[in-house]
Each structure stands twice: as C-alpha cells, then as structure tokens.
C-alpha positions as CSV (number, residue, x, y, z in Angstrom):
1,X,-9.7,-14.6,-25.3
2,X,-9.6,-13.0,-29.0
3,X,-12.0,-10.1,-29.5
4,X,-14.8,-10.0,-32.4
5,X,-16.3,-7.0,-33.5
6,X,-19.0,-7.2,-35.5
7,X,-20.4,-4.4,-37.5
8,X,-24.0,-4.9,-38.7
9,X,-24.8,-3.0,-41.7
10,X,-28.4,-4.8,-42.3
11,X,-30.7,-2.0,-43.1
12,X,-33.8,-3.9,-43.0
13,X,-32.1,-5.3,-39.2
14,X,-33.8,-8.7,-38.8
15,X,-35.7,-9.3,-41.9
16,X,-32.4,-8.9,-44.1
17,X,-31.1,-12.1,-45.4
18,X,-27.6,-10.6,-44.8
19,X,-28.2,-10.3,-40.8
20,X,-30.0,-13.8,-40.8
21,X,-26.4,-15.1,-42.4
22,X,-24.1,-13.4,-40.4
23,X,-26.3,-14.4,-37.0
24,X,-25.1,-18.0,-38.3
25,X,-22.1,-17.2,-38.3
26,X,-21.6,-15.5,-35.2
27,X,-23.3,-18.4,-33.7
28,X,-20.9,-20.7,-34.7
29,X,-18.0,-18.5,-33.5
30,X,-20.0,-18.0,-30.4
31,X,-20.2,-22.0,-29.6
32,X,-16.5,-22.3,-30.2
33,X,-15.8,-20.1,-26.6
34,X,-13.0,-19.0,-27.5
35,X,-13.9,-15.5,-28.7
36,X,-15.7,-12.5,-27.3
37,X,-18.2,-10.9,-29.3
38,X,-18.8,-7.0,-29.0
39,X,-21.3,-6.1,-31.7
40,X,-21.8,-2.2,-33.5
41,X,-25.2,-1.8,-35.0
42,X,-24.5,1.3,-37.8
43,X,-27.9,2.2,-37.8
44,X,-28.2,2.6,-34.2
45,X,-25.1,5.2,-34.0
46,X,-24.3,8.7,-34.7
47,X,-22.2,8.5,-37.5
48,X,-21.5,11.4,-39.2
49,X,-19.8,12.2,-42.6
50,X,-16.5,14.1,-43.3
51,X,-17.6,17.1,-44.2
52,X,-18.1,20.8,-43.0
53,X,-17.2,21.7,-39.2
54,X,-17.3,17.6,-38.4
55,X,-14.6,17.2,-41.2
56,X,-12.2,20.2,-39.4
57,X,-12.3,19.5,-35.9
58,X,-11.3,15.7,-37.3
59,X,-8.2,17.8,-38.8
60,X,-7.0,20.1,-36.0
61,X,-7.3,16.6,-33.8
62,X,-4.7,15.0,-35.8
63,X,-2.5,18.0,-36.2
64,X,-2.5,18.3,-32.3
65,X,-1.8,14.5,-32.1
66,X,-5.3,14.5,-30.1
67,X,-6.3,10.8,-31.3
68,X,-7.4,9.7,-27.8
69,X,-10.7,12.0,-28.1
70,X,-14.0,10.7,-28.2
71,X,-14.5,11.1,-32.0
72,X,-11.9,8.1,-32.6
73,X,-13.3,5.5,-30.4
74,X,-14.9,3.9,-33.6
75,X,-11.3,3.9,-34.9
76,X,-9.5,2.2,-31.6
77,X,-12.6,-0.1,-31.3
78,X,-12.2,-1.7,-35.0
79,X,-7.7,-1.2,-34.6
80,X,-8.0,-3.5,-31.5
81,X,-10.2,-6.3,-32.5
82,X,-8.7,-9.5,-33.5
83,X,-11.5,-10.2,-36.2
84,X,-13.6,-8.5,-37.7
85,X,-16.9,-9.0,-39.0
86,X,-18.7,-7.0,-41.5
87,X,-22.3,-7.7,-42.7
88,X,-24.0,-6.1,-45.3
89,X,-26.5,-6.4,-48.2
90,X,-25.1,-5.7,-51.8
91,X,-25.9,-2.4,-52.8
92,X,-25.6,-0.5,-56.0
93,X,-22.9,-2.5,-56.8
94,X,-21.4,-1.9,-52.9
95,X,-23.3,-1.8,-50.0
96,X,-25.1,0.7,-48.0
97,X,-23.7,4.0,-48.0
98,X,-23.8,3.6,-43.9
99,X,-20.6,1.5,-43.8
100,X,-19.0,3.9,-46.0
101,X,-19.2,6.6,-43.3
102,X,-18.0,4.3,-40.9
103,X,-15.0,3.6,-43.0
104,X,-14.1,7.1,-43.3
105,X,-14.7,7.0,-39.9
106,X,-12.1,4.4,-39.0
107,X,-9.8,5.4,-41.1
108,X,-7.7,7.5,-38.9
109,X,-3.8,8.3,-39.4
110,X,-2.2,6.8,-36.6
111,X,-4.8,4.7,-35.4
112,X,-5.5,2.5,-38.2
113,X,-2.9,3.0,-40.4
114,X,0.2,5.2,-40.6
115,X,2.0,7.5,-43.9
116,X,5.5,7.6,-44.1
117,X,8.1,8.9,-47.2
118,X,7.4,5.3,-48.3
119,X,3.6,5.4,-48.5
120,X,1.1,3.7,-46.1
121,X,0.8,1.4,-43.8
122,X,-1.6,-1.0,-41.7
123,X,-1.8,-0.9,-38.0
124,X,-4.5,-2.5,-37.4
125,X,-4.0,-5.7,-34.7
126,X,-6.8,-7.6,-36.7
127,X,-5.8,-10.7,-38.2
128,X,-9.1,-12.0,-40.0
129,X,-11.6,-9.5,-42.3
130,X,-15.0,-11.3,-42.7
131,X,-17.6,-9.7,-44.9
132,X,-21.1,-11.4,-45.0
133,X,-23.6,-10.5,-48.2
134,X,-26.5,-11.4,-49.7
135,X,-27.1,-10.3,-53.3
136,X,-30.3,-10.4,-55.6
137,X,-28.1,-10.7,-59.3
138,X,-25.7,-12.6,-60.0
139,X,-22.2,-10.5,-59.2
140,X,-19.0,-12.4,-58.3
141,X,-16.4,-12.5,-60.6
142,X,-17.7,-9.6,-63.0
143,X,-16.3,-5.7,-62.6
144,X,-19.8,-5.2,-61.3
145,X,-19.0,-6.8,-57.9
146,X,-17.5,-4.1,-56.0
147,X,-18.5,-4.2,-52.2
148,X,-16.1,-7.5,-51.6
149,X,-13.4,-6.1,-53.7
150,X,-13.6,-3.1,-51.7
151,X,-13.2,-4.4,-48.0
152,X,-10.7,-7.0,-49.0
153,X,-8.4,-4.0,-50.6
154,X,-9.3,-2.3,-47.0
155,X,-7.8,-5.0,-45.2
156,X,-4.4,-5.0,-47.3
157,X,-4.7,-0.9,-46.1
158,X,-5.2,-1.4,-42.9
159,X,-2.5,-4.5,-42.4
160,X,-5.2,-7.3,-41.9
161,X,-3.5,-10.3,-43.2
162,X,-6.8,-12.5,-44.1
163,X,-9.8,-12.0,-45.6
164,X,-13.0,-14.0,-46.4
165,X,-16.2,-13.5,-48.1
166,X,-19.3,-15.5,-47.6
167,X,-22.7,-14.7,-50.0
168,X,-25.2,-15.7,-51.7
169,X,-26.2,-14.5,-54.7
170,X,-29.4,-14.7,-57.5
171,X,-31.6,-14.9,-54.9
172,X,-33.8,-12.6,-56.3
173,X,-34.2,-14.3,-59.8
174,X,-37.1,-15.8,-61.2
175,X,-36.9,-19.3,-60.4
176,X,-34.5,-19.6,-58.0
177,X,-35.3,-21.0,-54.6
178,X,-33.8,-18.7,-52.7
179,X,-33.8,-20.9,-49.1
180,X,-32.1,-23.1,-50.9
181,X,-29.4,-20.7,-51.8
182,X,-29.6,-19.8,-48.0
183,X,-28.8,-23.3,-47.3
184,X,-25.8,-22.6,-49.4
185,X,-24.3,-20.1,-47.8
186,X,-25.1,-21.7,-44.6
187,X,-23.0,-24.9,-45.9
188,X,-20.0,-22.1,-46.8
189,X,-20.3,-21.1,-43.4
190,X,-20.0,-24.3,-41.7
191,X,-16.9,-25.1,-43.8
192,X,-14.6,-22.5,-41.5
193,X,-12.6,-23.6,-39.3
194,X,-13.4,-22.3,-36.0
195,X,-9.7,-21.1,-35.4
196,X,-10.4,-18.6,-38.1
C-alpha cells in the first residue's frame, strides 16, 4: 500500500476553505483503499527556523553524516512518502510563512536531495506533488501567483516527477458566489484519477 502524507498548512484549521478542499480530496483518495494516509498538522508542531544555535547544530549534523537524528525525521517522513499532499491558503502572493519553515526543514542534503560537481539532485521516492489552495483574487497565470510556481519548482528539486494544483480563486470578490466556486474545485477534484 502507497503512503500519503499530508501536510496541512490551514491556519484558520477547519473554517479554512483550503482544509475543507483538501478534506475532499483526501476523502476520495481514502475511498479508493489503496493508500495510507499519515497526516502533519504544521501548526500543531515545533518547527523551528534556520537560524542561530538551531541553524548550527543542523550543520555540524551533516558534516558528521549524522542525518539519522531526530531533527531530520520531518525530512525522512516527506523523502519516503509516495505522494504528497500540500494544503494551504494563498498568502501574500505564497502561502503561510509556516510551510516555508517546513521546507527549509525538509530540505536536507542527503535526505532529500543530493549536490554533486554537476549540481543537484532529487531523492525524494515521491512520485505525485499535490498542492490544494484557495485564493480571494484572481492569481493564476499572472507573475503574481507564486505559491503553485514555488512547490512545483520544489518537486523538479527534490526529483518528484508529477505535480498537480487544484484551487479556487475570486472567491472573495464582490459578486461572486463563492460555494459555487467551491463546487468548482470540488468538480477539479473529482476529475483525478484515483491512481494518481
């Protein structure tokens, strides 16, 4: 059985539109039994930033080829999973500033990727990067739109060969009907196969 890990990045938890798409989802991967789900609520963990004393015992870990401490579980967790799933609103022009620690978090030199004379490369076992959003504007397609171009460019990093966005957007415009643009996403959603 495949392994999902799902990384929730909701702030608002279960009021957030994001969460409420990405439940769907999950639901539907659930149904299919074929996949286990093991899910990592950022706001419920101690993630730190790189910086200061945190930032050098991350260094003199790697330089004595420690990666099997504790501080790199988040790494091995997200390098073993078949697929991934991110969720998370869009956010001045991103998305929280949450995931972004966890990203620097994950991104560990020999765990997730590896540097050679010829540059870097993915090790990641994940197969299939799925990021879930919800945005207020109207985003995709325009420079402005930079949390989706961001994870897919992190899956080319970390050798993930596909990657999917699902999201709604201008769901906070005047006169939009935003459970209709719910219904939307929801009809995105249904659309994947269940192979992924």
């Amino acid at each position: 059985m495949e392994k999902v890990l799902f990384i929730d990045c909701c702030i608002r938890r279960q009021k957030s539109r994001t969460k409420q798409a990405a439940d769907y989802l999950l639901e539907k991967i659930e149904k299919s039994g074929k996949y286990e789900i093991e899910s990592l609520c950022l706001m419920d963990e101690p993630l730190q930033y790189l910086s200061g004393d945190f930032f050098q015992q991350r260094e003199r870990l790697l330089l004595e080829d420690r990666r099997d401490h504790r501080r790199f579980d988040y790494a091995h967790q997200f390098a073993w999973a078949d697929i991934i799933v991110i969720a998370a609103p869009f956010w001045d022009l991103g998305f929280p500033a949450l995931l972004k620690c966890y990203i620097e978090n994950v991104s560990v030199d020999g765990i997730t990727f590896y540097a050679d004379a010829e540059g870097c490369h993915g090790m990641s076992q994940g197969r299939h990067l799925i990021f879930v959003t919800t945005r207020g504007g109207y985003y995709e397609n325009t420079p402005l739109e930079m949390g989706s171009r961001y994870l897919e460019a992190l899956a080319v990093f970390f050798g993930i060969d596909e990657y999917s966005c699902f999201f709604a957007e201008g769901l906070d415009i005047e006169g939009n009907d935003p459970a209709k643009l719910m219904r939307q996403l929801y009809a995105q959603i249904d659309k994947i196969n269940c192979e992924l």
